[in-house]
C-alpha positions in Angstrom: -23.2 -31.4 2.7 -20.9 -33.6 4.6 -19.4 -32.3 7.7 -15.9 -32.7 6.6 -16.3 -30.9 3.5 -16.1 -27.1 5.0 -12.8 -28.2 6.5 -11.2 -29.9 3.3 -12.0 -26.6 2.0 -10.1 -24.9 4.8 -7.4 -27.1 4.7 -6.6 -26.3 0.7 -6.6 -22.6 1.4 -4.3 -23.2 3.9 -1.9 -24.8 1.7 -2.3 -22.5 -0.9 -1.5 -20.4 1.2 1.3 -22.2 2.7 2.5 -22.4 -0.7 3.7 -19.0 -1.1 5.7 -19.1 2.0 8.1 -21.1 0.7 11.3 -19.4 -0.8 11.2 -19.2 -4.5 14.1 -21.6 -5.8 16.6 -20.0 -8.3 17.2 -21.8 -11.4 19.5 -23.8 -12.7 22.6 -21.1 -14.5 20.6 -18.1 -13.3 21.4 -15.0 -10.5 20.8 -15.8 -6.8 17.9 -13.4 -7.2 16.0 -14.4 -3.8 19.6 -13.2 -1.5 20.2 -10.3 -3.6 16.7 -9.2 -2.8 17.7 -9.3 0.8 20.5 -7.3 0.7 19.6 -3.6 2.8 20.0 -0.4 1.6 18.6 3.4 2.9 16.6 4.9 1.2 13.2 7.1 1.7 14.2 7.6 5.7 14.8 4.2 6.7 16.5 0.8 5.7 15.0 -1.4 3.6 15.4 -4.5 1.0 16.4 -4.3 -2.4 13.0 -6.0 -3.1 11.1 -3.7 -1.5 13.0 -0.7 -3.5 12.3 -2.9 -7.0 8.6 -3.2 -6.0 7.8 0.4 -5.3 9.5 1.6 -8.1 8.0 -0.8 -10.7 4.9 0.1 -8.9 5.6 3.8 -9.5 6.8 3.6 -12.6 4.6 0.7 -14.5 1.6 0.2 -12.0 3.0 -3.4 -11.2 5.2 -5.0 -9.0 6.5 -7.5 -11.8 7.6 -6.6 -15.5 6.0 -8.2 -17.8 8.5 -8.9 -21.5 7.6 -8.4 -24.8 8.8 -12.3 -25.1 5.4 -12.9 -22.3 7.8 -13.9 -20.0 7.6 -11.8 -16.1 10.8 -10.8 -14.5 10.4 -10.6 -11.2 11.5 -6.5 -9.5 14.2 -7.6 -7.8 15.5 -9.7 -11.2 15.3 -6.5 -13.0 16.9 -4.0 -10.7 20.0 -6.3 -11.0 19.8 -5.4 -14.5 18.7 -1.7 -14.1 21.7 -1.1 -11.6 24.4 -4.0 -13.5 23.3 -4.1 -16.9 21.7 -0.6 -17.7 22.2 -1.1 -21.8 19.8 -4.2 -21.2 17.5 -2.4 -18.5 16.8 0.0 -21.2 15.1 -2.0 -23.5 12.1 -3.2 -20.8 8.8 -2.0 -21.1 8.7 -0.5 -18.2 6.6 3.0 -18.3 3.1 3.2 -18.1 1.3 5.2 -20.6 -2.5 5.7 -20.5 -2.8 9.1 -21.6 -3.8 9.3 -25.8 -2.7 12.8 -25.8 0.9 11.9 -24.4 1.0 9.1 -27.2 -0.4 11.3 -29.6 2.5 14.3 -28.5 5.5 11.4 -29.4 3.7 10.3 -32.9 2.5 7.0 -31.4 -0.3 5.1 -32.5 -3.1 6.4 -29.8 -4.2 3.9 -27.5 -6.0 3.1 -24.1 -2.5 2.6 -22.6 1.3 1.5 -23.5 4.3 0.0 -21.9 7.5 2.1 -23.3 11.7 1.4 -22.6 13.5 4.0 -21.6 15.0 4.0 -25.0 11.7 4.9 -26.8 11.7 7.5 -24.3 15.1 8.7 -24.1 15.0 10.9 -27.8 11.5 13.3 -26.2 13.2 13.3 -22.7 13.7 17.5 -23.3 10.3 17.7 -24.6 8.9 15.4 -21.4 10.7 17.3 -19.2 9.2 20.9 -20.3 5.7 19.7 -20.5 5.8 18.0 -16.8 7.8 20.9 -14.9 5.0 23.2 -16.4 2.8 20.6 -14.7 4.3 20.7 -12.0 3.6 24.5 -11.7 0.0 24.2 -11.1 -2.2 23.2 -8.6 -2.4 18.7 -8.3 -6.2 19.9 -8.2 -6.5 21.7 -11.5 -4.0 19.8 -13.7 -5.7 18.4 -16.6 -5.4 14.3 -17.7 -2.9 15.4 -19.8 -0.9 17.1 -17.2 -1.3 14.9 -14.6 0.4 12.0 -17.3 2.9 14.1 -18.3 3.7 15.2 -14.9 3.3 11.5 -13.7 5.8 10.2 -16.6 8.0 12.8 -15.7 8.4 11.2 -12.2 8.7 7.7 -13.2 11.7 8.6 -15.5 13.4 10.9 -12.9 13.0 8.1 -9.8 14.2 5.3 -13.3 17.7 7.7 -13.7 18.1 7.8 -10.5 17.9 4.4 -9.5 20.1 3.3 -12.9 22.9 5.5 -11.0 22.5 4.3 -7.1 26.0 1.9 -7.5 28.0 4.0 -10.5 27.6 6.0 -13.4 26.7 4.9 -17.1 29.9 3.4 -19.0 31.1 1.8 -16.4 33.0 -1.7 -16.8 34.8 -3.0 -14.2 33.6 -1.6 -10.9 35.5 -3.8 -9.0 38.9 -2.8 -10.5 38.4 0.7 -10.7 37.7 1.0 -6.9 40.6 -1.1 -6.3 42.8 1.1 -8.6 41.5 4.2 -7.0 42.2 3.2 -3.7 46.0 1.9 -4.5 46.6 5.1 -6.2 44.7 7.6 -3.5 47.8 5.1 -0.6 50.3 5.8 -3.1 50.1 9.6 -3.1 49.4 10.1 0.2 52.6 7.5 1.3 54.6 9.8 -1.3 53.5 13.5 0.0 53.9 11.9 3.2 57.3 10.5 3.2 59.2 13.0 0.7 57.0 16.0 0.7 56.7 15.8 -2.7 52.9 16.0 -4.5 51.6 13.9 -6.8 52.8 13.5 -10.5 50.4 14.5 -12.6 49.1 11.5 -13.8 48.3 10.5 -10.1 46.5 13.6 -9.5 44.1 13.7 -13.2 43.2 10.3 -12.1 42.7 11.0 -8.8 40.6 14.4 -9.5 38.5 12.8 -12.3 37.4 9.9 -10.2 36.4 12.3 -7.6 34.2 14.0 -10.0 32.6 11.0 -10.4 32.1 9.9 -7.4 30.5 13.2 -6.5 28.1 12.9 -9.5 27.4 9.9 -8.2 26.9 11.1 -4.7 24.2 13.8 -6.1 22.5 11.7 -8.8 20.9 9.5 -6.2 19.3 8.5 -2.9 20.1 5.2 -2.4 22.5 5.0 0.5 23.9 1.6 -0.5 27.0 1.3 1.6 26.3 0.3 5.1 28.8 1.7 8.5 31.1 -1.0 9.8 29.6 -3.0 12.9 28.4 -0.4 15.5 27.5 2.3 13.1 24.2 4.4 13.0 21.5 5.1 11.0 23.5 8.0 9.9 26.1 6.5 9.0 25.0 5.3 6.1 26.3 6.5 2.6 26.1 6.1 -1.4 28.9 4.8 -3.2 30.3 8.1 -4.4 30.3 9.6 -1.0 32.1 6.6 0.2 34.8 6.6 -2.1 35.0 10.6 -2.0 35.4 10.0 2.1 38.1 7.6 1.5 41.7 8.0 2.8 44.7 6.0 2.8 44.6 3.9 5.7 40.9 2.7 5.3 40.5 -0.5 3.3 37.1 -0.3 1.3 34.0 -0.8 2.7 32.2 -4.4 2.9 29.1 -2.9 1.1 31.0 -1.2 -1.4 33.4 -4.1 -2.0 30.2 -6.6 -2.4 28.3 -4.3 -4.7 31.2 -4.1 -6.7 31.8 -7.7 -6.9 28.1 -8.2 -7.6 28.2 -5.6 -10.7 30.9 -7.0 -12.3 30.0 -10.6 -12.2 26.3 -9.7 -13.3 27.5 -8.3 -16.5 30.3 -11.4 -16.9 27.5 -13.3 -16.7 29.2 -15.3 -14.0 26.4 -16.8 -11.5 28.4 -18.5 -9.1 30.5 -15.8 -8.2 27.2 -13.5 -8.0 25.6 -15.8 -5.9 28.7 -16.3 -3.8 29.3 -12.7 -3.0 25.1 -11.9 -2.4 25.6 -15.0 0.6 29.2 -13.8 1.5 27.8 -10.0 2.1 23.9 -11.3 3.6 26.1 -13.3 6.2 28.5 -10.2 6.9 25.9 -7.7 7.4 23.8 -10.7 9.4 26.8 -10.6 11.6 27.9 -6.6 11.7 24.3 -5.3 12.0 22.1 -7.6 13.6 19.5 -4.9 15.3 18.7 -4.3 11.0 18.6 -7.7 9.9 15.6 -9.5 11.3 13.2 -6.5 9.7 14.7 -6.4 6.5 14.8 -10.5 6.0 11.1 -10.3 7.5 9.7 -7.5 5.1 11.3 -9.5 2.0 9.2 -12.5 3.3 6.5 -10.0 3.8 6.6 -8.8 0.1 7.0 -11.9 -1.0 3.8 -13.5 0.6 1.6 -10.4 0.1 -1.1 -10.9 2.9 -3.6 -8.2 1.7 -3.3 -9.8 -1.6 -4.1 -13.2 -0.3 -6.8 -11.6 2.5 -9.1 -10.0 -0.9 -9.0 -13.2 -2.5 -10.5 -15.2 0.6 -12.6 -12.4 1.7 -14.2 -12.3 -2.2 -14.5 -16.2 -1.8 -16.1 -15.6 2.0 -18.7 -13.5 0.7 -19.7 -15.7 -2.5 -20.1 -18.8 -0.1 -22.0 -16.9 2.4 -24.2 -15.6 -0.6 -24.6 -19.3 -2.1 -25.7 -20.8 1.7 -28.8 -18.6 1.1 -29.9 -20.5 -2.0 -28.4 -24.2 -1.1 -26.7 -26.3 1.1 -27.4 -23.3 4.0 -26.1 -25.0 6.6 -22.6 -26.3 5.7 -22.1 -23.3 3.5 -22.4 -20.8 5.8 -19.8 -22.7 7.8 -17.7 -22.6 5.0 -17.7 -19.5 4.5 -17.6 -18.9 7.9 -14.2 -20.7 8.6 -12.8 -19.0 5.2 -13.3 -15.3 6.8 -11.8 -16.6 10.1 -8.6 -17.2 7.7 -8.8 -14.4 5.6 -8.8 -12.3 8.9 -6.1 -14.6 10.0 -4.1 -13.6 6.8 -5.3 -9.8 6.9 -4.0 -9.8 10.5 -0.7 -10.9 9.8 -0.4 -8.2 7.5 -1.3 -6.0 9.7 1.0 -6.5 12.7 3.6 -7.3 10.5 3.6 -3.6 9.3 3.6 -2.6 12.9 6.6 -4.5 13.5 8.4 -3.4 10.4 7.7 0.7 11.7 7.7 -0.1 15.3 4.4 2.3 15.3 0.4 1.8 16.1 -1.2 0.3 13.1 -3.1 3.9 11.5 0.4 6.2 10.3 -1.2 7.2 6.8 -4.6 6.9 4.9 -3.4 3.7 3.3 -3.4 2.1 6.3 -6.2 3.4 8.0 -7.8 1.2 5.0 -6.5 -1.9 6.6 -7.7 -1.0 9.8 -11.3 -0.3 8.9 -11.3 -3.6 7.1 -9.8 -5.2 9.7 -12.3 -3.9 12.6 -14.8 -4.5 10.1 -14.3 -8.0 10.4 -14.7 -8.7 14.3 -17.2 -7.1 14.7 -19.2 -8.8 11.5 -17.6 -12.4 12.7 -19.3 -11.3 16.6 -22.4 -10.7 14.3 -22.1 -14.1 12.6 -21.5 -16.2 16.3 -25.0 -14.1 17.8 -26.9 -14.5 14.8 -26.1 -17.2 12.7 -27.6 -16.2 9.2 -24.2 -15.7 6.8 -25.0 -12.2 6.6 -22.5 -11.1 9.0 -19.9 -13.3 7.0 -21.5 -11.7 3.7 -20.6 -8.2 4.8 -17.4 -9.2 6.6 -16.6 -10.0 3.1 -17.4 -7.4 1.0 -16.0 -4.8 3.8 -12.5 -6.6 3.6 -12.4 -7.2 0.2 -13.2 -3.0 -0.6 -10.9 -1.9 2.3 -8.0 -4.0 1.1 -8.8 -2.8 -2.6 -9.0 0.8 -1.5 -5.4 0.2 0.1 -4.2 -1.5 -2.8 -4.6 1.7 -5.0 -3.7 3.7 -2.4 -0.2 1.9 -2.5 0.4 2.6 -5.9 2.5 6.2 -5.4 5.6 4.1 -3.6 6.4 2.7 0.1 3.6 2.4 2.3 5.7 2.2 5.5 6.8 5.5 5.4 5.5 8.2 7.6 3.2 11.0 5.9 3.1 14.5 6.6 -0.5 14.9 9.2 0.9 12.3 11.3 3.4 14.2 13.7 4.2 12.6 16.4 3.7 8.9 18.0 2.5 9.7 21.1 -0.1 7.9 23.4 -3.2 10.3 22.8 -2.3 10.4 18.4 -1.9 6.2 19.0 -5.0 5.8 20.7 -7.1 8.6 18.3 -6.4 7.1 14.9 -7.3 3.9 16.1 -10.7 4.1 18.3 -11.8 6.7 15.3 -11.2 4.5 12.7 -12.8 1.8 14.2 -15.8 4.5 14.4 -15.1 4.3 10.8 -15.2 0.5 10.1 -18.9 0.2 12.6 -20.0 2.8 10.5 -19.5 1.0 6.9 -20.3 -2.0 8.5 -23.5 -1.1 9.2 -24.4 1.0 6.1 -23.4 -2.5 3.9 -26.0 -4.7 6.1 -28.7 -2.3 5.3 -27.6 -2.0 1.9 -28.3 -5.8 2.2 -31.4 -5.1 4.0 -32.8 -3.1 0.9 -31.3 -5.5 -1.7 -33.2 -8.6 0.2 -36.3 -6.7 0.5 -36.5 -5.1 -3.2 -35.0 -8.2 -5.3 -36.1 -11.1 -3.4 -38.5 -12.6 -1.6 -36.0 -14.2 1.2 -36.9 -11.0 3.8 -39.3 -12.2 6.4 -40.2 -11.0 9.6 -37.8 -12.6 11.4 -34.8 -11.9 8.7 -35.9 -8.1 8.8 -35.9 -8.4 12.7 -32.2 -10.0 13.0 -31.2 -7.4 10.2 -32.6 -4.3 12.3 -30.9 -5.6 15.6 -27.5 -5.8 13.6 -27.4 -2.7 12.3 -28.8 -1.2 15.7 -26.2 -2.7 17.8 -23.4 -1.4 15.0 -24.5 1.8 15.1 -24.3 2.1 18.8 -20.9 0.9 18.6 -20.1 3.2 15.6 -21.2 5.6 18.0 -19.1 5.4 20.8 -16.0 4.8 19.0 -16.6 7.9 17.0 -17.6 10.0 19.8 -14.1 9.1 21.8 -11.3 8.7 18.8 -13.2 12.6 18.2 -12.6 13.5 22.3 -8.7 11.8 21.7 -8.4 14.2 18.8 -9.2 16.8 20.8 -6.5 16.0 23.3 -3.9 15.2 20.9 -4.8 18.4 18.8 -4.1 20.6 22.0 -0.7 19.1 22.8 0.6 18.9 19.6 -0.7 22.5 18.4 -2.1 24.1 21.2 -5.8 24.3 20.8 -8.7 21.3 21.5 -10.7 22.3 18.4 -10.1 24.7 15.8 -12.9 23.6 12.7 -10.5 21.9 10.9 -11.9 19.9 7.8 -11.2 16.7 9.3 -12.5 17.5 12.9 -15.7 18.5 10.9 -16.0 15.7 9.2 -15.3 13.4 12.8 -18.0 15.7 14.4 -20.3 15.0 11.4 -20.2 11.2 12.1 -20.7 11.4 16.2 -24.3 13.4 15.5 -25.1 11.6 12.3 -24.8 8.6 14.5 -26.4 10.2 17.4 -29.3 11.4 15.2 -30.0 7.9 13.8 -30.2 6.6 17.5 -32.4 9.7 18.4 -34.8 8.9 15.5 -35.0 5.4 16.4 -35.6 5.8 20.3 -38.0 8.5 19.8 -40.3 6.2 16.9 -39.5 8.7 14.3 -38.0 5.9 12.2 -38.6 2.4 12.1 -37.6 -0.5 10.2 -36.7 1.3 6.5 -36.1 4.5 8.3 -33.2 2.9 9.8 -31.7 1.9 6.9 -32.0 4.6 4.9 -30.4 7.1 7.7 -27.6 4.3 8.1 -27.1 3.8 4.1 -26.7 7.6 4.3 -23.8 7.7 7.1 -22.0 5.6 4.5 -21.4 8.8 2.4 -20.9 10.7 5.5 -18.1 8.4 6.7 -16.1 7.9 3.3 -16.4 11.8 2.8 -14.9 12.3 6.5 -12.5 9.3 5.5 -11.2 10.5 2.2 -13.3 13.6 1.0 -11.7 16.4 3.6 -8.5 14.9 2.2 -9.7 16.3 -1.1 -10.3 19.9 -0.2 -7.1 21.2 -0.1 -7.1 23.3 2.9 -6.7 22.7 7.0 -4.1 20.5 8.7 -5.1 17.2 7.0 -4.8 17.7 3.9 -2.6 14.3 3.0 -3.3 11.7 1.1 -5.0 13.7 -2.0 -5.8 11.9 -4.8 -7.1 13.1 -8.0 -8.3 9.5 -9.2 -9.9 8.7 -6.2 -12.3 11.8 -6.6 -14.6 10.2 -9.0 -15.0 7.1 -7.3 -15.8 9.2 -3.6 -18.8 11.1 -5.5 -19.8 7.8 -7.6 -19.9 6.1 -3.9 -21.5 9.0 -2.7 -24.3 9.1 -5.5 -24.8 5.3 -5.4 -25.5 5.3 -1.5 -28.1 8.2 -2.0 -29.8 6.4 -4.6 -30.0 3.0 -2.2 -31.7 5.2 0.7 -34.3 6.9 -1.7 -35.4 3.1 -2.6 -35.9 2.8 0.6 -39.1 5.1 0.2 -40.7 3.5 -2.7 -44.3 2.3 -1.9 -44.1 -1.1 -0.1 -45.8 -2.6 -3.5 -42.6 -2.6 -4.9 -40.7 -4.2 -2.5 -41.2 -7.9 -3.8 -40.7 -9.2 -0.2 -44.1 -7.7 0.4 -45.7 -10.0 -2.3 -45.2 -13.3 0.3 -47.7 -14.7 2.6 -45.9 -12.6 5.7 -47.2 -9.5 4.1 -49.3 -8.4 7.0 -47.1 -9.5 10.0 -43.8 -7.3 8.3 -46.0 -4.1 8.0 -46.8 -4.2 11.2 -42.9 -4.8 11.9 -42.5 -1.5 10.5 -42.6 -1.8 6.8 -44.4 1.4 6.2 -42.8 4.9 5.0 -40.7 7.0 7.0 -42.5 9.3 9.4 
């Protein structure tokens, strides 16, 4: 292969990926889309883009970040939250809701099916019937609700969090936002300049205006949890408030709020139609806020970029493409392949550690705060230590398993992101203190050593079973891999544990306390510690190794995610009924990779070679 070739390569990933930096352009005639996605709004316990709302709730509510038409066309989150928010009537008619429950189908006289998009309209007529079925649901126990009732309860949600949303700027019915504010606010001056010049009340007309408008507001005010209306410049975090509280707050001698004012403008000339004006008042309110709130602008602008160029998106697709090229270098072209591939998992960690950092910025916290990212960071430790692997060694395996540790990491993440906003802080993560920094982190990348190691022996048996590539130097560089990852795994383990400890007895006053988690933690240090015992002591040897290592794969994703499962103790977060298959599938499939490990050396084909002899004295023999 010519030398330049791995770099060509390089350099079109990097374009590609360069490519989806660049703003999207709006069309010719259509909505500024790209500014309105910018604008902030608080919601969930912090501030945030529109974009990022859209995309969590689309996520929420139809398991993408997009909406696909019945036309085939995709309307972007942001594009139809305009529409959910300005244009309801329309909004209504999307296929938004996923369905993929043929009992759910089968209870609203649908044709069954493996899964549906509905509208809101299909939906709105069994809405009563919806809401009896998930509240009963809701009664029970996440762990013992049935498919149906977890669909039911799940559709429930998504149509709850869709009526809210429809009412974050006004109510259903409502026309000309603009002018009714406007209307309000002249006729809440006039009566308050009239009671306070002649003592005299308002007429009645003035006062069933001003009452019903009030009601409104304050439905308004309850129906949602979109703070949309930023404080003037200087204001807090608490200042924050939803259109109907804002107007209900109003007095005389205030003028209306910017934020009010622009969302206003914005609503009206959506449903005109009118795209200049929209775009006008999305840049004229961007620049306002960019002016009254700087300390909020720079993260908001940064995590619309950030949605926009989804890194952990980007970061599976190299690492997939990493791993293949690694793979192929072991069948042709070996040595400009493996550079290849090499140079793609440098960029894919690039990518995967922009992604990461950037969410650190974005909650100005360590980069573990919930299981989803804990995902990231295994994956992302993962990956230097397999890259330190690849610069000592040199075979592709290290970039092999770089690659298929990122990719599964990112993918575990992925559907762990699916129940809203991943930057918000969950419940077994208390505080932000040194000793809780410093835990999550060293133990999880205990975590990522372990897996690390469990997927080159995995690699180990699949070499030494399926092919004939495993010679005695191969098995040798394998066995000092795993070895050296295992120590590491070992150490990290041992001390995020010890932090745990320390964090445990500040923050609830005791060191240890047999907590599910702490049990699992434990469980890895003397898994690891018995594999090294084993080892040093000749109890094991070549096989033996791996199998013991394939097996601490199951004990680390059952520490990781199976305590999580149990419903009891203090970490409890993160359960997942869907995931529970996959943990025991995972589970099952490592213990049937360590028992081939015992199958008679006949049928390992790597034994049928002429280096037969020389790797059974290596070690290829059963396990003692």
């Amino acid at each position: 292969m010519n030398r330049s070739i791995p770099y060509l390569i390089l350099l079109v990933a990097v374009i590609w990926l360069g490519s989806l930096w660049l703003p999207k352009k709006t069309k010719a005639n259509d909505f500024d889309v790209s500014t309105f996605s910018r604008l902030p709004v608080l919601t969930g316990g912090r501030i945030k883009p529109l974009d990022t709302v859209a995309r969590n709730s689309l996520l929420i509510m139809g398991r993408k970040q997009s909406l696909k038409l019945a036309s085939g066309e995709s309307m972007s989150a942001s594009r139809w939250l305009a529409e959910l928010w300005f244009n309801p009537l329309v909004a209504d008619t999307y296929p938004t809701f996923y369905v993929a429950n043929q009992e759910v189908l089968g209870m609203f006289g649908w044709p069954q099916a493996d899964k549906r998009y509905c509208t809101f309209a299909e939906l709105q007529p069994k809405l009563q019937k919806i809401d009896e079925e998930g509240s009963a649901a809701a009664d029970k126990n996440a762990k013992s609700r049935s498919p149906f009732e977890v669909a039911i309860f799940d559709l429930r949600s998504s149509l709850l969090l869709y009526q809210q949303l429809k009412l974050s700027i006004h109510l259903d019915g409502t026309e000309n936002f603009s002018k009714e504010i406007e209307t309000y606010a002249t006729t809440l001056t006039a009566a308050a300049t009239k009671l306070s010049q002649s003592q005299t009340p308002p007429d009645k007309d003035q006062t069933a205006f001003l009452r019903s408008a009030a009601a409104r507001y304050e439905q308004q005010a309850n129906a949602t949890n979109i703070l949309a209306v930023a404080p003037p410049a200087g204001g807090k975090e608490a200042d924050w408030r939803s259109t109907g509280a804002t107007l209900m707050r109003l007095n005389s001698a205030e003028a209306i709020p910017a934020s009010l004012a622009a969302f206003a403008d914005l609503s009206d000339a959506f449903r005109a139609q009118d795209t200049a004006t929209f775009s006008r008042v999305a840049k004229e309110y961007s620049g306002w806020f960019s002016i009254a709130h700087p300390e909020w602008t720079g993260k908001t602008h940064f995590e619309q970029l950030f949605n926009q160029v989804e890194p952990f998106t980007q970061g599976m697709v190299l690492y997939i493409g990493a791993f293949l090229l690694a793979c192929s270098s072991w069948l042709v072209c070996p040595r400009g392949l493996r550079k290849t591939a090499l140079l793609l998992l440098v960029l894919a960690f690039a990518v995967h550690s922009f992604g990461m950092f950037s969410r650190m910025y974005l909650q100005s916290r360590p980069p573990v705060t919930n299981l989803y990212s804990s995902a990231i960071v295994v994956g992302w430790g993962a990956t230097i230590i397999a890259m330190v692997l690849e610069y000592l060694f040199r075979y592709g395996i290290g970039t092999a398993g770089a690659g298929v540790v990122g990719f599964v990491t990112l993918l575990i993440a992925h559907n762990l992101g699916s129940n809203g906003d991943t930057l918000e802080m969950q419940v077994a993560v208390l505080d932000s203190n040194l000793w809780l920094a410093t835990h999550v982190v060293v133990i999880t990348l205990g975590y990522s050593a372990m897996l690390l190691a469990g997927v080159l022996a995995i690699v180990y048996v699949i070499l030494g079973m399926a092919t004939t590539k495993l010679t005695r130097e191969l098995a040798h560089v394998l066995t000092s891999m795993v070895y050296g990852v295992v120590c590491f795994a070992t150490l990290f383990s041992f001390v995020g544990t010890v932090l745990g400890g320390i964090w445990a007895d500040q923050s609830w006053g005791r060191f240890w306390g047999w907590d599910p988690k702490e049990n699992g933690a434990l469980l890895i240090v003397l898994w690891c510690a018995l594999i090294l015992h084993a080892r040093w002591g000749g109890m094991i040897r070549q096989r033996g190794l791996m199998a013991m290592t394939i097996c601490g794969n199951a004990i680390t994703a059952f520490s990781w995610f199976g305590v999580n499962m149990l419903g009891i103790g203090l970490h409890t977060y993160g359960f997942m009924s869907k995931a529970f298959p996959w943990l025991m599938a995972f589970i099952i499939l490592q213990a049937v990779l360590a028992l081939l490990t015992r199958l008679p050396a006949s049928r390992w084909l790597s034994f049928r070679n002429a280096e037969r002899r020389v790797l059974t004295a290596a070690g290829f023999r059963p396990l003692a």
